[in-house]
Steps between C-alpha positions, in 0.01 A plus 500: 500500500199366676162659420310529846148461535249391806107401471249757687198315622203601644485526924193478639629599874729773545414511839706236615909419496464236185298747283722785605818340492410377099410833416802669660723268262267595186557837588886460577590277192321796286724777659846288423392477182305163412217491265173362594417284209134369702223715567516825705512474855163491643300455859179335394331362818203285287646145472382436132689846369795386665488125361416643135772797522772241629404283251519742210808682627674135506389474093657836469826397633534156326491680217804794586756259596798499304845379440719643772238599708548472888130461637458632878230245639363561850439133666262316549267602228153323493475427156777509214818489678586164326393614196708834471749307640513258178427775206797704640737226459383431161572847428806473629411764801610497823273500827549630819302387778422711844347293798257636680377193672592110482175310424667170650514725808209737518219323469602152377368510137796372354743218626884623559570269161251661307567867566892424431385347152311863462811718612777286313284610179667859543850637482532738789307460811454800734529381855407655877811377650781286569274228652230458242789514225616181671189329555441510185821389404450190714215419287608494191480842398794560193453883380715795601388643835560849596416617851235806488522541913186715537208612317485854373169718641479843263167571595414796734694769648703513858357769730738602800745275660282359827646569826416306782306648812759322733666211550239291521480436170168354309447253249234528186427201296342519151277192355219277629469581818269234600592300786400153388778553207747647716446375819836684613344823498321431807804338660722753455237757645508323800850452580566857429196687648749794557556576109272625227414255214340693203314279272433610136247277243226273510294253666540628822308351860399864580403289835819337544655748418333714795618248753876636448540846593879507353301423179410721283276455124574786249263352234561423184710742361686581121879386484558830334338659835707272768830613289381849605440481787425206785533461847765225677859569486610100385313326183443120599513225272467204629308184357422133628270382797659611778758734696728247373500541180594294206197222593248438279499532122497860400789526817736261346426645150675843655801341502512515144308811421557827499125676593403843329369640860874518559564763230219639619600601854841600360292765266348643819886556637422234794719237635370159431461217776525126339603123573843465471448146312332734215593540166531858520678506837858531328413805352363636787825429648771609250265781457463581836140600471328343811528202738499138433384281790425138557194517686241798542481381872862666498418836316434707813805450688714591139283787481600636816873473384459700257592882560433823299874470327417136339095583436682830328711295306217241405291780352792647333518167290198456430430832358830419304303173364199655438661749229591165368208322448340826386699513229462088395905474572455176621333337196715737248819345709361158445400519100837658420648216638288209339518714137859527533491104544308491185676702306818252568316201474 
């Protein structure tokens, strides 16, 4: 029997979907039952606390790994991922590894080669889906991968089910709202001048912004308060340069990831509009818990289709997923399956 044990760290910004989505799995490994063997959980904002309580919570942990541990690792780590990596193994201990983000991806600080040489140093890897398992199976990668298909979001509490005003329904988008970073913002509020877009975070072109009077800025505003209670009756997720997406870096990237602002709309008990090329598309799909579409400058014509029976049965899943990743389901699925492997291994 496998002893089962994570590493807390310190996160300096719980007000955005990395920071939240780390501390959701501290706080979701600690309710199935793993034991923290870092320091406790903290939200330090000053970047010389956070360096020092990293660094000491790391020391902490080198020294509580044991024989027949299995070691829950959230990837990428800044500093000491290789290391735990090695002590475990002399310690005969196991390590699990859950991806957040591929550095060879995100922002290019590792080659593909060199992040593979990182990841084939564990024995269970923690995947976002079918496509970034076999990416990184293409490259080299040689561990056990198990599929984790979306990321769990058990902070905040649902208010009412939103109902739509008509059939005209509205979109709200959470993130940076500024135009020169999503330039499709402003696109899409032109070809559909007829429908609300509700915008939610920060930079915003107040003046820009004016120009469009389907546009609307709700400021910058709490996750925990947007689960509550928001205005728009789809969630939009959509990343890359242009109403096409999937161009650009961070748009080809989403074919492989599975983004946290997802989970997020599905904890407000909204439909979810994204690019059918995404990672997370499938499960949108098999969940039936929005639209997938190829191009945004197609969106308004599928919204028309849609009538109060199928927006009804949209919501009706997604309130069914967001009981889900309330609960962590989707991450407790995923670790019973890669202990299991470990226990047989």
């Amino acid at each position: 029997m496998l002893n089962r044990k994570f590493i807390s760290r310190n996160y300096k910004h719980l007000d955005n979907g990395g920071g939240i989505a780390k501390s959701d799995i501290d706080i979701t490994l600690e309710n199935l039952g793993y034991q923290n063997i870092g320091l406790r959980r903290s939200f330090y904002h000053n970047n010389l606390v956070h360096g020092i309580r990293n660094f000491i919570g790391l020391q902490k942990a080198m020294m509580s790994i044991h024989r027949n541990d299995a070691i829950v690792l959230q990837y990428p780590m800044k500093i000491g991922f290789d290391r735990i990596c090695k002590k475990a193994h002399q310690r005969g201990a196991k390590i699990i590894c859950l991806i957040h983000d591929l550095s060879s991806f995100r922002n290019k600080s590792l080659t593909p080669d060199e992040e593979i040489m990182r990841l084939n140093a564990t024995d269970v890897l923690l995947t976002h889906n079918h496509r970034m398992r076999e990416w990184l199976s293409e490259h080299g990668c040689k561990v056990k991968m198990i599929d984790y298909e979306i990321m769990d979001y058990i902070h905040g509490e649902s208010g009412a089910p939103h109902e739509p005003v008509d059939r005209n329904y509205s979109l709200y988008y959470v993130g940076n709202v500024s135009f020169k970073t999503h330039p499709y913002l402003r696109k899409l509020a032109e070809i559909m001048p007829d429908r609300d877009i509700y915008l939610y975070g920060t930079h915003p072109e107040l003046e820009e912004i004016a120009k469009y009077p389907n546009l609307h800025y709700m400021g910058i505003v709490s996750d925990r308060q947007i689960i509550k209670s928001h205005m728009g009756d789809f969630g939009l997720s959509w990343y890359g340069e242009s109403l096409d997406s999937g161009e650009g870096r961070i748009g080809e990237y989403m074919a492989y990831n599975n983004p946290h602002k997802v989970s997020l709309y599905l904890r407000c008990n909204s439909p979810v509009i994204v690019w059918s090329g995404a990672g997370r598309a499938e499960f949108i799909n098999k969940e039936k818990v929005g639209i997938t579409i190829d191009s945004l400058t197609t969106l308004d014509d599928r919204l028309k289709e849609i009538d109060d029976k199928e927006y009804r049965l949209l919501t009706d899943n997604a309130r069914r997923i967001n009981a889900k990743l309330k609960s962590g389901y989707y991450l407790d699925k995923a670790l019973s399956q890669a202990i299991d492997h470990l226990n047989k291994s």
